[in-house]
C-alpha positions as CSV (number, residue, x, y, z in Angstrom):
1,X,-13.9,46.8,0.8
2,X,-17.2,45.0,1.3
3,X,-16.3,43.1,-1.9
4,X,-12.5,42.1,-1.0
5,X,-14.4,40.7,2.2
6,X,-16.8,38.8,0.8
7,X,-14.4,37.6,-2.4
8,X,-12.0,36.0,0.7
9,X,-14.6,34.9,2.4
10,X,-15.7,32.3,-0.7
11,X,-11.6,31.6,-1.6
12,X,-11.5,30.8,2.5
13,X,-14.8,28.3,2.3
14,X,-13.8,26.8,-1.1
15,X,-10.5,26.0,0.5
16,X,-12.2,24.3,3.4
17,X,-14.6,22.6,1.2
18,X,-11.5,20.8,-0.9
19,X,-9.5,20.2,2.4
20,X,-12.3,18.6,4.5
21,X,-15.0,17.1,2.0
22,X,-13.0,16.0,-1.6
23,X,-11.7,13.3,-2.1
24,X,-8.3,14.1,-2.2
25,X,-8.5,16.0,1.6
26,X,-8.1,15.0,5.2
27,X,-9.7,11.8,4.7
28,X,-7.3,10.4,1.8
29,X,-4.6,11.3,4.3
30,X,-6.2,8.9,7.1
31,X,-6.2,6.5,4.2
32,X,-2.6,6.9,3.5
33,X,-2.3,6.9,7.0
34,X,-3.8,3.6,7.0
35,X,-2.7,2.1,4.9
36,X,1.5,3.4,6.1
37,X,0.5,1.3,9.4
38,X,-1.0,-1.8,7.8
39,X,2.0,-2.4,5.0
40,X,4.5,-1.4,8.3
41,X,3.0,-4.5,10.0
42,X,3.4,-6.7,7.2
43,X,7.1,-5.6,6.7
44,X,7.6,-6.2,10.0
45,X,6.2,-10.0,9.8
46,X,7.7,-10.8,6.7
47,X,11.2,-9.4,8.4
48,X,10.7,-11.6,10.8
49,X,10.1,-14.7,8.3
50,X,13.0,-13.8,6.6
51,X,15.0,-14.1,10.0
52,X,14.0,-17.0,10.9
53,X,14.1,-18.4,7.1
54,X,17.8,-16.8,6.9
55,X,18.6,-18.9,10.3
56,X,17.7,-21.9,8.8
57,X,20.2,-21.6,5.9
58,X,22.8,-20.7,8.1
59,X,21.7,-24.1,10.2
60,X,21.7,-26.3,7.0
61,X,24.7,-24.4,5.7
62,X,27.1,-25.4,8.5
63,X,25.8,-28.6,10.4
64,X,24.6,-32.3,9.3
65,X,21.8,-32.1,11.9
66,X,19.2,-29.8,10.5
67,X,20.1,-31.5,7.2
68,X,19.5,-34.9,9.0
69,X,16.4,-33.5,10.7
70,X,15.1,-31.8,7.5
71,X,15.5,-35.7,5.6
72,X,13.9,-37.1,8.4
73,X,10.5,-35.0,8.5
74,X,10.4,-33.8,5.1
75,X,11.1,-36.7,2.8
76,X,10.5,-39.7,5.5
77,X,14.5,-40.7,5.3
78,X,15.9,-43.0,8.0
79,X,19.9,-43.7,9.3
80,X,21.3,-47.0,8.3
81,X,22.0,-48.6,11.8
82,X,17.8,-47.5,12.4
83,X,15.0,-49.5,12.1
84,X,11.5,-47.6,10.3
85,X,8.3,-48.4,12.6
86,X,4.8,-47.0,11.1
87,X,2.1,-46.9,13.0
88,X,-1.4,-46.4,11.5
89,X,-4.6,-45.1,13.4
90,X,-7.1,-47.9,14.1
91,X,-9.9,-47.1,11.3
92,X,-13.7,-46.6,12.6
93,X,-15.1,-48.4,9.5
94,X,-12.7,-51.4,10.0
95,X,-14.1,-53.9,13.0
96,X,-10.8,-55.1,14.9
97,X,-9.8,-58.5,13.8
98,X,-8.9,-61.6,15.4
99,X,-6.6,-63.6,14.5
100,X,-6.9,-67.3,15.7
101,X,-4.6,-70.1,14.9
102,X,-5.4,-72.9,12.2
103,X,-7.8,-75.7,13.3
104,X,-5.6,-78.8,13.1
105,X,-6.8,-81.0,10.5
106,X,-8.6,-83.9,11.2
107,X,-7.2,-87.2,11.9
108,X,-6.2,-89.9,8.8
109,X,-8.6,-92.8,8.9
110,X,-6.6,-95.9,8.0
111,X,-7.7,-97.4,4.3
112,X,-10.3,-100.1,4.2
């Protein structure tokens, strides 16, 4: 009997030894765990992308003015009855100019 107690005993601490220190125990179930959660959050944004991505179809699919608006920002396209204004940022290394009008020239002499 002795025996039989002792032979469970070390098939008892062997089991607890490969469910709480090997590698393929308790802690490569928080892993999985882990890992479950992170990949749940990035479904979840990327379901969200594809919402909003799915929305914009829809928009462009049915109506001229996300099209219109999508020209516009994207590829810098203008209406025909509007007039394109550009206005660039005054440069640091560039002093401001001045621009003055022509001196008038000076005046004929008559010939000798």
């Amino acid at each position: 009997m002795k025996w039989l107690i002792v032979a469970l005993l070390a098939v008892f601490l062997a089991i607890q030894y490969r469910l709480w220190v090997s590698p393929d125990g308790v802690s490569e179930v928080v892993r999985l765990r882990e890992a479950v959660a992170a990949q749940s959050d990035e479904n979840a944004r990327l379901k969200q992308r594809n919402e909003q991505l799915g929305a914009e179809v829809r928009d462009l699919k049915q109506g001229f003015t996300a099209l219109e608006e999508r020209a516009r920002s994207d590829l810098g396209l203008i209406s025909r009855n509007e007039t394109y204004y550009q206005v660039a940022p005054k440069s640091e290394a560039q002093p401001e100019t001045i621009i003055t009008p022509p001196a008038e020239p000076p005046a004929r002499t008559a010939a000798r």
